[in-house]
Structure formats: structure tokens, C-alpha cells
N, C-alpha and C positions, 0 to 999 in steps of 0.2 A: 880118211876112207869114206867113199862114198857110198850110203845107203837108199836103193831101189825100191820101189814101190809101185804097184797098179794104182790107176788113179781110184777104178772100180772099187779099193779097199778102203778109200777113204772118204769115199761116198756114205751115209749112214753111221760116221764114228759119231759117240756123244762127244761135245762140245761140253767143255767142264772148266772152273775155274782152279785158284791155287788150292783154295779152301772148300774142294770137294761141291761144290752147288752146278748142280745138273741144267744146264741152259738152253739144252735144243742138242741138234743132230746135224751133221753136215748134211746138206741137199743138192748142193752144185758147187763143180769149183771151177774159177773162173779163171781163167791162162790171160796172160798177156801178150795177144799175138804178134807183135814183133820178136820178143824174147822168147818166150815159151817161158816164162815163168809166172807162176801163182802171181794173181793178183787178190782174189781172196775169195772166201768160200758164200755160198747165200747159205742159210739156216733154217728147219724144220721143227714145227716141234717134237717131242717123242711121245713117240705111242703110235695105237695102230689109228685111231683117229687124228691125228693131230698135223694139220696143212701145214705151210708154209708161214715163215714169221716176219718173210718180209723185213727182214736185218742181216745182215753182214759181217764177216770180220775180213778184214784187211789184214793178210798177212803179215804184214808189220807188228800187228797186235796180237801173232800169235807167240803163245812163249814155249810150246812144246808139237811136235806132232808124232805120237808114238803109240805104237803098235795097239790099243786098246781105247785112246780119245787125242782131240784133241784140246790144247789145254790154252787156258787165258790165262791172266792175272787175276782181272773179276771183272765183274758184266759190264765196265766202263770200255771193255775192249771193243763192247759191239756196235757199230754202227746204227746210228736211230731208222736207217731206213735200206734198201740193198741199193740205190742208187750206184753205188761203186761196179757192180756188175751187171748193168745197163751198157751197152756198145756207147762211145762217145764218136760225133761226128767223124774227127780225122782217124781215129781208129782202121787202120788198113786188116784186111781182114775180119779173123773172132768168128768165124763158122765151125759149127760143130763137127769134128771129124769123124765121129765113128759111125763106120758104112762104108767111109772112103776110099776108093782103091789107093791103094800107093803102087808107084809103076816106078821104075829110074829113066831117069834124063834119056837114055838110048830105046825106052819102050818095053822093058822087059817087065811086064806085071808080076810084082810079087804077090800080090793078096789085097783082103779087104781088113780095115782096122776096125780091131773089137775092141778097143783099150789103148791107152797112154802108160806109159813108163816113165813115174818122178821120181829125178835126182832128188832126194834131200838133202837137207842142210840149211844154210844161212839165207841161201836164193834157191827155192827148190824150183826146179824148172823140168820143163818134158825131154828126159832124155831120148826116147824112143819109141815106137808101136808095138803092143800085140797084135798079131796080124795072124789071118784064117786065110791059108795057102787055098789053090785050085783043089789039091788033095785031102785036104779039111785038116791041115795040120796047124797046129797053133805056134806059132814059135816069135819071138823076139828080135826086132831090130833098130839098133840105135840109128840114132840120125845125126849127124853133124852138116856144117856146109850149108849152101842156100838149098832151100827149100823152097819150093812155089806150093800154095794151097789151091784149090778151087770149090766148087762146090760138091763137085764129084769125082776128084781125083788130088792127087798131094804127089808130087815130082821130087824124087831123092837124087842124091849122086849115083852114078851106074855102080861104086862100089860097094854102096850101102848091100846087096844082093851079095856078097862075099861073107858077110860080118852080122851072123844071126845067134839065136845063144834058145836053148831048148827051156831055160827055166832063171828066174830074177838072180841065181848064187853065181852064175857065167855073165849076168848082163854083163856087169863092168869091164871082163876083159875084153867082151868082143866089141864095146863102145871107145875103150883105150886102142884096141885095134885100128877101128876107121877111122878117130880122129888120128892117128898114127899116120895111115894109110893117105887122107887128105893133105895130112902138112907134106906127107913126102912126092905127092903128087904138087903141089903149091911151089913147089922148091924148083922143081923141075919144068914148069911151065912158063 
């Protein structure tokens, strides 16, 4: 079963190990633009003063991500430096989306993105947008299929605009939908 998430929620979790020692805060998380999946989060420290710690974890080293921190083994998980969330050369993409319109393939503007929608689990990855309609409505839509990014616009399938879900407990079916939706279009093409 797959469990959904705003990325926004997991912005500001503490960072904790097994044995309860308090390490810092998420500050940024960092996708991997081909996949859409975590590549790993940069770190803050906590408090109302406390910047950036300029360290990492590679989600590989994470061992929990759950509704109130998330959790390491112990502070050998963190990276000595955020290098890891730094763009590398061949990196296609890695632009920030939220602002972006998302439009479908035929032109039809659905909104602007306030939020990513992560799949979790074992490869947690972006399964969709929150997205702020013409009519200031907030609602949900996964994405499947090739995607084009740019710096001011993100290009879906024209059916993505069919398969929206009002709140994260319907993501999943209306995401089961388009992928649904795509394979049976794939078949037929």
C-alpha cells in the first residue's frame, strides 16, 4: 500500500537517530530529476536561530520517514558536507517547481504548483502536484508518462486533467487511474 505525502510536511521534520539524539531538521529535499525520486534531504539546525549545517543525508541512509521525524541509525548516516545536493554537470534538469504552471500536452492550463506529492516507501519519489486552479482551488494531480519541465511551465499528458483527487486519502486512486488510463492508451497506439 502506498503512502502519500506533501513534500511541504517534510520540510522542518527533526532528523533523529535510533537512540533518540536530535541532529538537525530537514531544510531541503532534494529529487532526482530524471526519476522523481529523493535523492536526499540538506539539514538545518533546530531552533529559531539556528542556519543551515551544510550536511546531508542520502536517502539511502535513511531508516525511517514517519509522520513526526525522520529517523537515521546514528549521525554516521550524515554526510560530512551537502555536496550530494549540489546539481552535477550531466544532470538534465533539477529546477525548482513550485510557481510552475503545469498545462497538458494539448494546452489546456490546469494551474500553478504549490507542492509535490511523495510516494513513499523503499524509493520514495514525486508522484504528483498540488496545484492552485484559475479559481483558487487547491486540488491534486498525479503524474505519470513523460513529463517535459522548463523553467516556467511542466507539460503533462492531456489526461492527467481527467484524474485529480480533492485531498492525499483519494490520491492513490485517482494516480492508479492515469497510470490505468496511459497503459490503455500505450496499448492502443
Amino acid at each position: 500500500m502506498s503512502v502519500y505525502i506533501r513534500a511541504g510536511e517534510i520540510i522542518k521534520k527533526p532528523v533523529v537517530t535510533l537512540a533518540g539524539e536530535d541532529i538537525g531538521q530537514v531544510k531541503d529535499i532534494v529529487f532526482d530529476a530524471p526519476t522523481g525520486s529523493i535523492r536526499c534531504f540538506t539539514l538545518a539546525g533546530r531552533g529559531l536561530l539556528s542556519g543551515p549545517l551544510h550536511r546531508a543525508v542520502l536517502w539511502r541512509n535513511v531508516h525511517a520517514l514517519g509522520p513526526q521525524a525522520v529517523m537515521v541509525r546514528d549521525e554516521s548516516a550524515l554526510e560530512e558536507d551537502d555536496a550530494a545536493a549540489r546539481s552535477r554537470p550531466d544532470d538534465p534538469g533539477g529546477a525548482n517547481v513550485l510557481g510552475v504552471e503545469l498545462t497538458t500536452r494539448g494546452g489546456t492550463r490546469l494551474g500553478t504548483v504549490t507542492d509535490a506529492v511523495v510516494e513513499t516507501g523503499r524509493t520514495p519519489a514525486v508522484a504528483g502536484y498540488e496545484i492552485e486552479t484559475a479559481e483558487q482551488r487547491q486540488i491534486l494531480l498525479p503524474v505519470a508518462g513523460p513529463i517535459t519541465v522548463s523553467r516556467d511551465r511542466m507539460l503533462v499528458p492531456d489526461a492527467t486533467a481527467e484524474h485529480s483527487a480533492g485531498d492525499l486519502g483519494s490520491f492513490g486512486t485517482a494516480a492508479d487511474s492515469l497510470r490505468d488510463r496511459l497503459r490503455h492508451q500505450a496499448r492502443e497506439d
